[in-house]
N, C-alpha and C positions, 0 to 999 in steps of 0.2 A: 504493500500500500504506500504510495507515494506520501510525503510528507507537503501536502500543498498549500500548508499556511506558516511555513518556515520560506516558502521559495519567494521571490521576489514576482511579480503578474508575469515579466516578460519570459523568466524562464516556463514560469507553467505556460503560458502559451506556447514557447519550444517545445516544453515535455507534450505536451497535449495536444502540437503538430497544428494549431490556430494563428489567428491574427485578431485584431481588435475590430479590426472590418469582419469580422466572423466567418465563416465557410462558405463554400459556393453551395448550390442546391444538389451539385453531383457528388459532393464530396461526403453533404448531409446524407444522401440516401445511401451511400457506402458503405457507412459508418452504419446506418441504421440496419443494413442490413446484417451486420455483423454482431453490433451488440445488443438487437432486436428494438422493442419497444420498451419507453419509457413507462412502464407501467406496474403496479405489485402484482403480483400473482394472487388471484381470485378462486381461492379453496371450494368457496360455495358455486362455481356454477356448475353448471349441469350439463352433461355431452348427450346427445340425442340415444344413443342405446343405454345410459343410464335413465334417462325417461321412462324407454321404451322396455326394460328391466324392473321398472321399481311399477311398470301396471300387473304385474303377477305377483308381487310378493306380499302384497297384504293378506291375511288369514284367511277372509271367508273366500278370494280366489283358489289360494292354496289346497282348502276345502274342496272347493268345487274342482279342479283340477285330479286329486284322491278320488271323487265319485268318477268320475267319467273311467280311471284306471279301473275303481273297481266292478263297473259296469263292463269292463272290456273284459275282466278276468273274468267271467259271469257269463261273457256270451252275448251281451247284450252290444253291439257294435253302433248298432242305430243310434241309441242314446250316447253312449261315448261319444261317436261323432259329434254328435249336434251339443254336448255343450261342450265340447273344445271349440267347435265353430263359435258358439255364442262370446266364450271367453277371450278368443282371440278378437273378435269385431267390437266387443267394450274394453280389450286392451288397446284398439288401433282409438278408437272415437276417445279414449282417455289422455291417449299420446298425444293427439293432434293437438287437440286443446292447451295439455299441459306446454307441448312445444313450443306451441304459438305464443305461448304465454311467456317462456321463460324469451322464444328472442324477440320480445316486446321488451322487456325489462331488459336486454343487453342492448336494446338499438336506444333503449331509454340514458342506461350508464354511457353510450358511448356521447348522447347529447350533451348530457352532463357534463362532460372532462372539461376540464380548464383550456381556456388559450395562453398562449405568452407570446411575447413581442422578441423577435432574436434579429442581429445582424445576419442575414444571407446575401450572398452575393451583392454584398455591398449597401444595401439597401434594408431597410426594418420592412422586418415583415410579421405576421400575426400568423402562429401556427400551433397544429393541436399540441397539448402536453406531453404527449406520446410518442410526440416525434424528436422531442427532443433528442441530441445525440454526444456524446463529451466533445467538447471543443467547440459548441453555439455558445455565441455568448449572447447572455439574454437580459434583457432591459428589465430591473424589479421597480416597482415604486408603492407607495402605499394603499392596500385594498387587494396585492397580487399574492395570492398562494405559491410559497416557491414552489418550481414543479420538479427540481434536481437538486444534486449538491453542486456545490459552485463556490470556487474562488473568486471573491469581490478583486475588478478590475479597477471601480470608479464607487464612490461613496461619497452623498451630499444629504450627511443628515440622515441616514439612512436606519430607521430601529425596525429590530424582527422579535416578534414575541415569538418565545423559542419552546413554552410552555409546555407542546407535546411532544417535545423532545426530550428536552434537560430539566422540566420541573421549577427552572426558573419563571417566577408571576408576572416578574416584570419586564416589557421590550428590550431587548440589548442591544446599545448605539453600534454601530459598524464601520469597521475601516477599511481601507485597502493596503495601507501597511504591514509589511512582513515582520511575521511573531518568530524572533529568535531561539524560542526556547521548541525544542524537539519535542517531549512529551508534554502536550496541551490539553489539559479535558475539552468535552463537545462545547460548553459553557462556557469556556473561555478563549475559543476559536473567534478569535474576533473579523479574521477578514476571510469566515467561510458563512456561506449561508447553504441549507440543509432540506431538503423534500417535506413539507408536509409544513412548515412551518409559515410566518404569515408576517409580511410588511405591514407597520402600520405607521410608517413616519418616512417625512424624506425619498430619495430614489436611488439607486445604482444599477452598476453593469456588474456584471459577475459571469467568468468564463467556466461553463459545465465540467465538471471531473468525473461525476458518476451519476448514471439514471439507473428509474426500476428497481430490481434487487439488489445492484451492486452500492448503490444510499445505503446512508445511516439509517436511515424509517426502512429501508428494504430488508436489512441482517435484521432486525429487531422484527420485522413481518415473519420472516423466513423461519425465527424462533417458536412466532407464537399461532402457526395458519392455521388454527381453529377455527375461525370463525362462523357463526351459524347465521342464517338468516333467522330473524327474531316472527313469530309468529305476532298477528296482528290482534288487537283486543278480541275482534269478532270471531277471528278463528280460533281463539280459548276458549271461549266462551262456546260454541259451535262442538268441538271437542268433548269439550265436559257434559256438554249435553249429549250427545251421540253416544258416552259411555253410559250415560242413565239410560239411554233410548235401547240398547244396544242390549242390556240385562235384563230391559224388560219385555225386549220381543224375541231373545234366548227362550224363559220362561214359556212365554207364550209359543213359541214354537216346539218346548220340549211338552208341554200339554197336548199340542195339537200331533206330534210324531207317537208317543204314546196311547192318545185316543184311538188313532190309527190302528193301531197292532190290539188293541183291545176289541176293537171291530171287524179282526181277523183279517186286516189288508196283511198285502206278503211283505217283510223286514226290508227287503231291497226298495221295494216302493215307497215305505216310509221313509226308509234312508235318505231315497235322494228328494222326495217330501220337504225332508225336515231340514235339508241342506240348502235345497230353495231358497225354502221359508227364508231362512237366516239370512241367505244373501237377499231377499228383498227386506227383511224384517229392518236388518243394519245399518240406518244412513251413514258408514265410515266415510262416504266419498264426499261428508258436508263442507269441511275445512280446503279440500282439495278446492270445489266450488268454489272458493270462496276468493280464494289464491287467482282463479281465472278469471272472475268476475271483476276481482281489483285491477289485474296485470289489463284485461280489455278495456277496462275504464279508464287507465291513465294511460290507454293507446288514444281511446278519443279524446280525453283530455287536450293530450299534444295535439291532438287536431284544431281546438282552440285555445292554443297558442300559452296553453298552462303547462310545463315539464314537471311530472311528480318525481321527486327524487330518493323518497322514503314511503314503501307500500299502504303502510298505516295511515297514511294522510290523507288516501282517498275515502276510507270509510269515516276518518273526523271532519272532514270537509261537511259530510250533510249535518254535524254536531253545533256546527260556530253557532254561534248568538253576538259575539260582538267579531267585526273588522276594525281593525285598527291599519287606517291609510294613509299613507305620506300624502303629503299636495301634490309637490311638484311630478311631472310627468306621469303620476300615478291615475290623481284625480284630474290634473292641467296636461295639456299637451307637448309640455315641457321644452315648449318654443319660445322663449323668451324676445320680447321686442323692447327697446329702449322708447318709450313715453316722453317723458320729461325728464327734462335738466333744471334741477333749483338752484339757483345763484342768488344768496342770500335773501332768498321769501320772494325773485322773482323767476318766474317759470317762464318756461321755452320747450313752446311742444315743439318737438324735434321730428316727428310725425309728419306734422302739417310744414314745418320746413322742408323737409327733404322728399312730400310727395311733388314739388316745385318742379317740372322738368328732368323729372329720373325716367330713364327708358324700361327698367325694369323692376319691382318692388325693393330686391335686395341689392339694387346696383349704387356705383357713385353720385352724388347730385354734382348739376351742372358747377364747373369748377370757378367760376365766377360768383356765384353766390356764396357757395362755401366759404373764400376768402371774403368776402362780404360778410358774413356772422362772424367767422373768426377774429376780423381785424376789429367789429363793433363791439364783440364781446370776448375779450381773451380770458374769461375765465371759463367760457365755454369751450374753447382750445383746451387748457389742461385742465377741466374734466375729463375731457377727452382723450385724449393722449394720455393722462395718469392713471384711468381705469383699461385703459389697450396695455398701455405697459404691465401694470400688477396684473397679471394674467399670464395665465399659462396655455390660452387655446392659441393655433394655430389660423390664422388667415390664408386660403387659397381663392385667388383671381380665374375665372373665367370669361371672355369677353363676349357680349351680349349683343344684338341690334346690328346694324348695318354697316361700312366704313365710312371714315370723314365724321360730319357733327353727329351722327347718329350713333357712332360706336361706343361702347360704356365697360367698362369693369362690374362683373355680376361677382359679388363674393359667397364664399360659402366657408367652414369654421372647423375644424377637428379639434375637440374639447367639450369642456363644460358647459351646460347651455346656460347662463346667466355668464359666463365670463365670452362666451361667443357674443354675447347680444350686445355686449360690451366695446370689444373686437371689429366686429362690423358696423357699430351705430361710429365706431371713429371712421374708419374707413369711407365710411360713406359722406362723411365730411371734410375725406380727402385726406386725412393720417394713417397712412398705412400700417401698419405693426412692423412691418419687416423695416420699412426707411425710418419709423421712431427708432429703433431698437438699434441699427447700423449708428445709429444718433446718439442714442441714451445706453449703452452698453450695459446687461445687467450685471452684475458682481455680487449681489449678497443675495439672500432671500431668509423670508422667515415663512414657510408655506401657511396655505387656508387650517385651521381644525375648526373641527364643528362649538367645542365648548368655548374657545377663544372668538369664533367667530370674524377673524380678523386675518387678514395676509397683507404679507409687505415686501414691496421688494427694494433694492437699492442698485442706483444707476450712475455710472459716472456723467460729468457735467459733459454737452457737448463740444466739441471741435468750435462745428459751425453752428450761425444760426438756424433754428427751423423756425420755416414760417409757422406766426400764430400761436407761437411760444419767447417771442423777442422778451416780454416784460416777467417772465421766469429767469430768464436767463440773465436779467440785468437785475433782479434782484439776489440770485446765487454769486453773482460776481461783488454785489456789493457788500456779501455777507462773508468771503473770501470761501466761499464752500466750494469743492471739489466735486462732490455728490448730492445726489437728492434721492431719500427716501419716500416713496408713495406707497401710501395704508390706505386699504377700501374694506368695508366691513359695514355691517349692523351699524345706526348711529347710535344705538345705546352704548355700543362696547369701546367704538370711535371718540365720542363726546369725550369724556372726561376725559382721555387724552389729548385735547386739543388745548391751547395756549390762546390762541385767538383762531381768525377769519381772514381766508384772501380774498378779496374783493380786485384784483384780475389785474391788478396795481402795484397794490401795499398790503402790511399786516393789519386790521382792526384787532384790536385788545377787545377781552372777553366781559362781559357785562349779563346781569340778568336778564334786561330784556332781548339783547342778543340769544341765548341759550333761549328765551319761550317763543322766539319766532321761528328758529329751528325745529322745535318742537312741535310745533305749528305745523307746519308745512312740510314734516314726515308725517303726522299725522294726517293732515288733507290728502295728500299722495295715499298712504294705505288703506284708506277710508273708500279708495274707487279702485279697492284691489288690485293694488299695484306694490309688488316688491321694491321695498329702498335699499338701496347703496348709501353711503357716506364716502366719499376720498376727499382724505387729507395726504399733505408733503409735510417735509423738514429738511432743510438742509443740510447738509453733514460735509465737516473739516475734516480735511485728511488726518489718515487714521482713525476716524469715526466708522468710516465704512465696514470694519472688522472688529466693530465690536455692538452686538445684538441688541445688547440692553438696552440701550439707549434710542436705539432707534422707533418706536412707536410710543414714545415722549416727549412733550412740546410742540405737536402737529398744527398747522394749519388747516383749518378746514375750506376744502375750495368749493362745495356744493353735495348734492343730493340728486341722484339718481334714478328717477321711477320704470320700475320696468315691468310690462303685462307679461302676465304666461295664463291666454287663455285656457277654461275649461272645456274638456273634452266633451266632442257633441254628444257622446255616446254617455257622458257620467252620469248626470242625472236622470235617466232612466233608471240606470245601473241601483245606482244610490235608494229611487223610488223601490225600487224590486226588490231591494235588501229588505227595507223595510216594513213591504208587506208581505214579506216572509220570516218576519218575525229574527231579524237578525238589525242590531241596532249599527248605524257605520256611524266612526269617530273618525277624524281626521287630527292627525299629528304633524307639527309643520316647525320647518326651523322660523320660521316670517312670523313679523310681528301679531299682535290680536286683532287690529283692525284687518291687517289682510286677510290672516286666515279666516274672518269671519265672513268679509265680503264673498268669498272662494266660497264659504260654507255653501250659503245663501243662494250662490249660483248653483251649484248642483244639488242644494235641495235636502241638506243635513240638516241644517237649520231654517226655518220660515222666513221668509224673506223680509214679511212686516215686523216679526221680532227685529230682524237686524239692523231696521230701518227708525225701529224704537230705540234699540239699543238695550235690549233684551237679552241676547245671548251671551251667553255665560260662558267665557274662555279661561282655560284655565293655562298658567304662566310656568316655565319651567321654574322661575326664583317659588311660586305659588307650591311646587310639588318637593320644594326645600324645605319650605317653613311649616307647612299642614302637618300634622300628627296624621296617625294612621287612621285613627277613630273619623277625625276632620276628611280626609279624606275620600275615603268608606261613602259618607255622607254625600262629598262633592260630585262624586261617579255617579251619582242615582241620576242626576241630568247634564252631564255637562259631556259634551259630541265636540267641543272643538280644544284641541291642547295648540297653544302658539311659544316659541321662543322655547322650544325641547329639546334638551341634549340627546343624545343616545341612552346616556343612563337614566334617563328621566324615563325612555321608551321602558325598559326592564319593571323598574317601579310601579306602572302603567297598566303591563300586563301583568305582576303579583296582585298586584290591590284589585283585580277583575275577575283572575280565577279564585281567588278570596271567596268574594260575590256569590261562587259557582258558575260564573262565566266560561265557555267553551271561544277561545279567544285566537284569530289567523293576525296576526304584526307582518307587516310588509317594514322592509329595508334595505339600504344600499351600501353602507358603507360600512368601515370595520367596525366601528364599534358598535354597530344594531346587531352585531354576531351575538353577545348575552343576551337579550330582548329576540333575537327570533328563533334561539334554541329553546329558552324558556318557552313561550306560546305555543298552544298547544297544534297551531300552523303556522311556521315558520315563511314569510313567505319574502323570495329575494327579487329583483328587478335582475331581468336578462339584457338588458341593453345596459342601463348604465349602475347599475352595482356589483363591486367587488368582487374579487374569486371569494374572500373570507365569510363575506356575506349567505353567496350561493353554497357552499362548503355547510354552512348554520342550516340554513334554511329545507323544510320540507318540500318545496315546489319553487319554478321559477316561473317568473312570466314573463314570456319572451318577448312581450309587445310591451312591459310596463304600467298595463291597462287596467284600471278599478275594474272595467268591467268583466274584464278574464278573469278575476277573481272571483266574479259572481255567475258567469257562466262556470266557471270550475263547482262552487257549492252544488248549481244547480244537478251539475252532473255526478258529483258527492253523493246527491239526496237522489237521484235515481239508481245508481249503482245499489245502493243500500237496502228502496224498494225492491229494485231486482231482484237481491240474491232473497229476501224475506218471499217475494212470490216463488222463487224456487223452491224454499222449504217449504212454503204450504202447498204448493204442487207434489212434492216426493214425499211426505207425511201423509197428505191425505189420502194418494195413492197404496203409499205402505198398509193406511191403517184399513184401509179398503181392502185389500186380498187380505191381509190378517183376519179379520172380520167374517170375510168368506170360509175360511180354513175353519175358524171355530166355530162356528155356529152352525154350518153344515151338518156333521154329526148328530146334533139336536132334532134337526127335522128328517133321521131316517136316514142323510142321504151317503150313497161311497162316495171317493175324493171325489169333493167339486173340480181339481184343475190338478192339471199332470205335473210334475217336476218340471217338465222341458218349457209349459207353456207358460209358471210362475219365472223362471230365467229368463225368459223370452221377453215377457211384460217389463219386467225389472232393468234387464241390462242392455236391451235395446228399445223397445218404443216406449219408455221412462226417460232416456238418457236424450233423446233429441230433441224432442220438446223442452225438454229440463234447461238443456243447453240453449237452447234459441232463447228464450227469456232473459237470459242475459244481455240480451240485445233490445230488450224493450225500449222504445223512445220515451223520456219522459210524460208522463200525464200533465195536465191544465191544470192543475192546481198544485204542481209540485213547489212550487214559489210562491203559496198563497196560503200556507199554514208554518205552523212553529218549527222551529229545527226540533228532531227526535233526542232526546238526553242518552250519552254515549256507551253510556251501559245496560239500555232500557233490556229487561229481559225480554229474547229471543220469540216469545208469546205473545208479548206483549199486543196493545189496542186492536184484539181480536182475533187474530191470527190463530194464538190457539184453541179460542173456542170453535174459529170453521174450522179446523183440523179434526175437531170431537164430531160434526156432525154431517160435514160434508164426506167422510169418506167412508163412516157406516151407511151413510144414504149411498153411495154409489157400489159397497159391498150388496147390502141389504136389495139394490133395486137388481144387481147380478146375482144373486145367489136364491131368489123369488123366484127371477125365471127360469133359471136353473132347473130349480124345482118344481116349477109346473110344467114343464116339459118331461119333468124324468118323472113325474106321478102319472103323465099320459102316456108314457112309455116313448116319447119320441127316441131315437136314437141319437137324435143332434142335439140334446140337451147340454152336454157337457161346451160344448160347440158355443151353443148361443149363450151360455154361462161365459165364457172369456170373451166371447166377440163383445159383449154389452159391457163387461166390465174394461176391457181396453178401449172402446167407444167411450164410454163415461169420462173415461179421463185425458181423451182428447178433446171433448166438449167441457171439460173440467179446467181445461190449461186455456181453452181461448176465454173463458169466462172470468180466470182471475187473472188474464194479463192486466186488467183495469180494477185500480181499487175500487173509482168511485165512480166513475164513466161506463155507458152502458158501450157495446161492443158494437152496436147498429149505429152511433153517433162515430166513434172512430172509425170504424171499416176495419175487416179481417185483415184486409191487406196493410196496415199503417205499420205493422212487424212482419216486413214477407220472410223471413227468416223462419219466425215461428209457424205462419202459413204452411211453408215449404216442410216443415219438419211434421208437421202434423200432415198433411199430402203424403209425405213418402212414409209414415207409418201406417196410412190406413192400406198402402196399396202393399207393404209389408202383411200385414193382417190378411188382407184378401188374399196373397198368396200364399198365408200359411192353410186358408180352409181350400181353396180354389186347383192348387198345383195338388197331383197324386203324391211327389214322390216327398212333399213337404208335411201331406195327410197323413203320411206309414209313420214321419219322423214324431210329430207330437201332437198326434191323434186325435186330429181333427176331422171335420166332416163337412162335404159342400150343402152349404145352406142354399134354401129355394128362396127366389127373387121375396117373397111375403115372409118370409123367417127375417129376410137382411131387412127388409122395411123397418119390422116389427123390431128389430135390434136396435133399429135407427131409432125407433121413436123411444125409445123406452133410457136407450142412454142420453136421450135429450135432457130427461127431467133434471139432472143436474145442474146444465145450463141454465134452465128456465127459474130453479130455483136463486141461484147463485146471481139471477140479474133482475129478479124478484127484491131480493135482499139489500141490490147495491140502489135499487130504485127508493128502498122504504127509506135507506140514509139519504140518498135526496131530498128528497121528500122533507124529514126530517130535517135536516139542515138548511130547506127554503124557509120552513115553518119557524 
C-alpha cells in the first residue's frame, strides 16, 4: 500500500501515472477496465437462478413436491404429473414477478449512484460514481459524497465530516500538504479524503488512489458483507399474521384429512387432500406480495419523476399527515428574476428598465441606456457589479436576433438560482462577470452557510477604470485601500454589520432613522413576495486581505435587492389536494416572514384574506430558540408557515410533530437537512439541486424538485397500500371459501367435494393471476379525499376482515349447495359444477372488490385491462380443464351442457351482486 499522504501531489501523480488536467476518456476506460467498477460489492442481490431456486424451497412446495413422488411410487403417474406441472407454472409466474421486481430495484440503485465532477480530457466533466478510476482527479466541494479515496491536490477551506469513518463528530479542515510522519491514523490523514465520507465546507481537487473495494469503506465492507435487506413494517406485520393464519388452517385441515379416513375415503386420497388443503389453506406467499407490490410501485413512482430509494417508504408515503416543504424550487419555480434595486428607500424596477428595447427577455438592454442609469445612478453600478462578483454562478453568452442593430447577447447561468438572477440582472446592464472579474480579481472568500447567512468575497482594487464604477474606485484610492471586500446576505445578518451607507458618492454615518427606512423598504419588498439581498463593501489595506476576521466588519451598505421566484403553476393544486386528503402542508423557508407568507398565500397554505389581515402566524427560527417544548407543542397546532430556518431548526420541527403523533415527509437540499430528513419519517431530497449528502439521508428523491411529485408520490403510496389490502381480501376470502367447502361437506352426506388436483389448480394458478393483476389497480376517486391510514393500522382493519368472514363462506356455501343438489339428483357432473361455481365466484369476487367504494358499471371492466386479461385467461383455463379429454382423465372433470354452464354462471354471480349491493348501501350512507 502506497504511502500517499507522506508523498508530495506531484509525485502521486507520477506514482498514479496522472496529471492535474486529469486522464483522457481512453485512458479512463482502461483503467476501468482493469480495476473494474467503482463500487462495494452488494451481498444482498439476487442472480436470476437464485430467484428461480428459492420458488421451490418453501415447505408447503417441498410438501407438495413429496406427494407427486409418492403418487409416482403408487402408480399413480397422472397425478404426479399434473402437480409437478402445477408446481412448476406457480414456480415460473412467482419468478417473473419476483425478477421483475428485484431488476426494478437495481435499475432503481443504479438511478441513485452519485455523480462527481473529474478532469477528463482536459475539460470537467460530470460522471457516474462508478466510473471513477485511480488517477481522475475529481472536483469535491460542499454537499459532494466523496465517491473514492483520494489525495487532496488543491484545498480552499475545504472540511469532510469523516464521522463514518473515524468516529470523529466533528468536520476535519483539509490540506494539500505533505504529512511527514509514515505511520498516520485515518483521523489524522489530513490531505486524504476517503469513500463514503461527506464535504460540508469549502472545495478541492483530490487525485483518486483507490475505488470500490480497494477504499478504506471497501476493507471494512469486505469484513463485515452481511448485510440483509430489512423487511418493511407491513411485511412483519403480514408475516406474523400468516403464522396465526397458517396454524389455524393446519388444524382445520388436519380435521378435514381425518374426517376423510373416518368416512372410509382411501389414505392416498386424503393425503394428497390434506396437502392441498395446506397449500391453499397457507397464505406464506403474503410478505412475498408485498415485496412486488412495493418494488412495482416505486417503478411507477419513477415514472413520476419521484426515485424511492429505501423500500419502506412506499408503504409510509400513504401514512404522512404533515409535509414539510422548502419554498424555493420546491413550492416556486426556483427561477429567480431581479425586481428591484433599493438605493437608500429609493427603488428602481429594473424590470420595466430593461424591458426598454431588449431583443430577447434574458438578453443585454440597449447599450446606450444602460450607460444612461449607470452614469445617473452609480450606486446602481455597484449593486451590481458587487452582487455578480460575491457569486459563485457562472455567466454563458449566447447571441440572439439578427446581425448589425439587431444582434444581442442572450445569457444563461451555471449555479445557484438566486446568485444566477444576480449574475444576469448585471449583465444585462452590460457588467459582465467575466470582464468584472478580469477587473476585480478574487483573492479571498469567506463562502455562503445557511446559519451565517452571509458570503463574502475579497477582490483586488483595479488596474483600470471600469465604466460605472469611477466613484468606487476614487473613493478606494482615497482610503489608500488595495482591496474591496463585498458581503451580500439577509439584511438582518448584514445590518448590524454595517458602519454606515453608500449613497453612490460618499459614506453617510448610521442614525436611527437611517436603520427604520431600511427596515422599511425590506419590508415593503417582502410584503409582494419578493426575496431580499443586502450588499455591503469595505475597503481593505494591504494585508487586510488575508486576514478573515475582519473582513464582514465596518461595511457599507450600498442597497437592497428584491428578487421574485414565482410559484409553480402546478403548486397550488398540489397544496389544495394535500389538504383535502387530510395531510396538512407546512412550508419551511430560509426568507424572511413577510415573504414566506406572501409565497404561502399564493399556493394556498394559508388564506389569502388572512395574509392580507395579517393573520398568519409565522413562526421564526430565533422563535424555535427561545419556545420551551411545552410552548411549542402549543404553537404547531396552527402555525403552516416557518421563515428564517436553519437546518437545525428543520430537525427540531420534525421531533416536536412526531411528538404530536404526526407521520411527517421533510424535503431538503443541502448538508445539513441530512439530520432532519433521516429523522422524518420520509426523508425526502431534491434531485436537481440538493446534495449527494442530502440524497444519501433521504428516503426518495424528486427528480423535478416538484411539491407536486410529492403529492403525486403519496397518492401513489395510498394506492399501493389499497392494493396489496385488496389482494388479501381477494386470497383470504378465496382460502376461507374452499376451506368452508372441505368442512362442511361431510355434514351434509357428501364424498370429497373437490379433488387434490382441482384445490392446486384453484390455489396456484387461477388465485395467482388475478391476485397478481390487482397490483396494478389504478387509483380510485376518492383516494385523495379521505384521511391518510395510521401506519400500523391492523391488517383487518375498516372492514376488511369482517368481508373476509362472510364473503367467502357465501361463495363456499353458494359452491358446495350446488354441489349438493346435483349429487342428491344423482347428476354425474356435480363434482364439476361444484369447482366451476366456486372458481366462477371468485373471479366475479376479484372484479367486484377491485373498487372499494365505486360500483364496477361506473369505472368499466376494462379501466384495469390487466386484471380483465387475467380473469379472461383463467376462465378459458377453467373451460379447458372441463372441455379438453385429456385434461378431464387428469383432474376429473366433466363436460358440462350449455344450461349446466349458464346455471354456473348465474349462481357464481351472486357474489358480485352482493359485494356491489354492499358498496352501494356505503354510498348511500355517506350521501346521507
Amino acid at each position: 500500500m502506497a504511502n500517499w499522504h507522506g508523498m508530495s501531489f506531484d509525485d502521486v501523480l507520477d506514482r498514479i501515472g496522472s496529471r492535474t488536467a486529469g486522464l483522457s476518456q481512453e485512458e479512463a476506460q482502461e483503467r476501468l477496465r482493469d480495476h473494474g467498477p467503482n463500487e462495494l460489492t452488494q451481498a444482498d442481490t439476487k442472480s436470476p437462478w437464485r430467484i428461480l431456486l428459492e420458488q421451490f424451497t418453501s415447505l408447503l412446495i417441498i410438501i407438495l413436491i413429496v406427494a407427486a413422488a409418492i403418487s409416482a411410487l403408487l402408480g399413480d403417474f397422472q397425478d404426479a404429473i399434473a402437480i409437478v406441472a402445477i408446481v412448476l407454472l406457480n414456480g415460473f409466474l412467482g419468478f417473473r414477478q419476483e425478477h421483475k421486481a428485484e431488476r426494478t430495484m437495481s435499475a432503481l440503485r443504479k438511478m441513485a449512484a452519485p455523480m462527481v465532477r473529474v478532469h477528463r480530457d482536459g475539460q470537467v466533466q460530470e460522471i457516474a460514481a462508478a466510473e471513477l478510476v485511480p488517477g481522475d482527479v475529481m472536483l469535491l466541494e460542499a454537499g459532494n459524497v466523496v465517491p473514492a479515496d483520494g489525495r487532496l491536490i488543491t484545498s480552499a477551506g475545504l472540511r469532510v465530516q469523516e464521522a463514518t469513518l473515524t468516529g470523529e463528530s466533528e468536520p476535519v479542515e483539509k490540506t494539500a500538504d505533505v504529512l511527514t510522519a509514515t505511520e498516520i491514523p485515518l483521523a489524522d490523514r489530513l490531505n486524504m479524503v476517503f469513500m463514503g465520507t461527506a464535504a460540508t465546507y469549502g472545495r478541492g481537487e483530490a487525485v483518486v488512489v483507490a475505488t470500490g473495494m480497494d477504499t478504506e469503506l471497501g476493507k471494512i465492507a469486505g469484513m463485515i458483507q452481511s448485510t440483509k435487506a430489512e423487511a418493511t413494517p407491513l411485511q412483519k406485520r403480514l408475516a406474523h399474521l400468516g403464522k396465526w393464519l397458517a396454524l389455524a388452517a393446519l388444524l382445520l385441515v388436519a380435521i378435514i384429512f381425518f374426517e376423510g379416513l373416518l368416512r372410509g375415503e382411501e389414505l392416498r386420497v386424503m393425503f394428497l387432500t390434506a396437502v392441498s388443503m395446506a397449500v391453499a389453506a397457507v397464505p406464506e406467499g403474503l410478505p412475498a406480495i408485498v415485496t412486488v407490490a412495493l418494488s412495482l410501485g416505486a417503478q411507477r413512482m419513477l415514472k413520476r419523476r419521484a426515485l424511492i430509494r429505501r423500500l419502506p417508504a412506499v408503504e409510509t408515503l400513504g401514512s404522512i399527515t404533515v409535509i414539510c416543504s422548502d419554498k424555493t424550487g420546491t413550492l416556486t419555480e426556483n427561477r429567480m428574476t431581479v425586481i428591484i434595486l433599493d438605493i437608500v428607500g429609493h427603488e428602481i424596477n429594473l424590470l420595466q428598465e430593461l424591458k426598454r428595447g431588449r431583443p430577447a427577455p434574458l438578453a443585454a438592454m440597449d447599450a446606450g441606456r444602460a450607460a444612461e442609469l449607470l452614469q445617473n445612478k452609480p450606486s446602481v453600478a455597484l449593486l451590481s457589479a458587487g452582487s455578480a462578483l460575491c457569486n459563485d454562478s457562472v455567466l454563458q453568452t449566447t447571441s440572439v436576433g439578427e446581425t448589425g442593430d439587431d444582434a444581442a447577447d442572450q445569457f444563461r447561468t451555471l449555479g445557484d438560482p438566486t446568485e444566477s438572477a444576480l449574475v444576469i440582472a448585471a449583465a444585462q446592464l452590460g457588467m459582465l462577470k467575466p470582464h468584472l472579474e478580469e477587473s476585480f480579481p478574487r483573492v479571498g472568500e469567506i463562502p455562503f452557510e445557511s446559519d451565517r447567512k452571509l458570503m463574502t468575497t475579497v477582490h483586488a482594487k483595479p488596474s483600470e477604470t471600469v465604466f460605472g464604477l469611477e466613484e468606487l474606485e476614487l473613493f478606494l484610492t482615497t482610503q489608500d485601500a488595495q482591496y474591496v471586500a463585498f458581503t451580500k446576505g439577509a439584511l438582518e445578518a448584514l445590518l448590524p454589520r454595517c458602519r454606515g451607507l453608500w449613497d453612490g458618492e460618499q459614506e453617510i454615518l448610521v442614525d436611527d432613522g437611517w436603520h427604520d427606512r431600511v427596515q422599511e423598504a425590506n419590508c415593503r419588498l417582502a410584503s409582494r413576495g419578493m426575496r431580499v439581498l443586502a450588499l455591503g463593501f469595505k475597503p481593505l489595506h494591504q494585508g487586510e486581505q488575508s486576514d478573515p476576521s475582519g473582513w464582514e466588519q465596518d461595511l457599507l451598505l450600498v442597497g437592497l435587492i428584491g428578487m421574485i421566484d414565482p410559484a409553480r403553476p402546478e403548486a397550488r393544486e398540489a397544496v389544495l389536494t394535500t389538504i383535502a386528503a387530510g395531510i396538512r402542508p407546512a412550508m419551511i423557508t430560509g426568507d424572511q416572514p413577510l415573504t414566506a407568507a406572501s409565497i404561502a398565500a399564493q399556493v394556498g397554505i394559508v388564506a389569502q384574506e388572512d395574509m392580507e389581515a395579517g393573520k398568519v402566524h409565522v413562526l421564526t427560527g430565533l422563535d424555535l430558540e427561545s419556545l420551551t417544548r411545552e410552548e411549542l407543542d402549543e404553537a404547531l397546532v396552527d402555525v403552516s408557515v416557518y421563515a428564517r430556518v436553519a437546518p437545525e431548526h428543520k430537525l427540531r420541527i420534525v421531533q416536536a410533530l412526531q411528538d404530536k403523533g404526526h407521520i411527517v415527509a421533510m424535503t431538503g437540499d443541502g448538508v445539513n437537512d441530512a439530520p432532519a430528513l433521516r429523522k422524518a419519517d420520509i426523508g425526502v431530497a431534491m434531485g436537481i439541486t440538493g446534495t449527494d449528502v442530502a440524497k444519501e439521508a433521504a428516503a426518495m428523491v424528486l427528480m423535478d424538485d416538484n411539491f407536486a411529485t410529492i403529492v403525486a408520490a403519496v397518492k401513489e403510496g395510498r394506492t399501493i397500500y389499497d392494493n396489496i389490502r385488496k389482494f388479501i381480501k381477494y386470497l383470504l376470502a378465496t382460502n376461507v371459501g374452499e376451506l368452508a367447502v372441505m368442512l362442511v361437506a361431510p355434514f351434509l352426506g357428501m364424498p370429497l367435494p373437490l379433488l387434490p388436483l382441482q384445490i392446486l389448480w384453484m390455489n396456484l394458478v387461477t388465485d395467482g393471476l388475478p391476485g397478481l393483476a390487482l397490483g396494478f389497480e389504478p387509483p380510485e376517486e376518492n383516494v385523495m379525499n379521505r384521511p391518510p391510514y395510521p401506519p400500523n393500522e391492523n391488517v383487518f382493519a375498516r372492514g376488511l376482515g369482517i368481508h373476509i368472514l362472510w364473503a367467502g363462506p357465501l361463495m363456499g356455501m353458494v359452491a358446495l349447495l350446488t354441489g349438493w343438489f346435483y349429487w342428491r339428483a344423482g347428476d354425474p357432473d356435480w363434482r364439476t359444477m361444484l369447482f366451476t361455481v366456486l372458481t366462477l365466484s371468485q373471479m366475479f369476487h376479484v372484479m367486484a372488490i377491485r373498487l372499494d367504494r365505486e360500483s364496477l358499471f361506473t369505472a368499466g371492466p376494462l379501466s384495469n385491462p390487466l386484471l380483465f386479461g387475467a380473469v379472461i385467461l383463467t376462465l378459458l383455463l377453467q373451460f379447458a380443464l372441463i372441455y379438453l379429454p385429456f385434461l378431464q382423465d387428469i383432474f376429473g372433470t366433466t363436460a358440462l351442457s350449455v344450461s349446466h354452464l349458464l346455471i354456473a354462471f348465474a349462481l357464481s354471480s351472486i357474489i358480485f351482486w352482493v359485494v356491489e349491493g354492499h358498496k352501494w348501501l356505503i354510498r348511500k350512507r355517506e350521501t346521507a
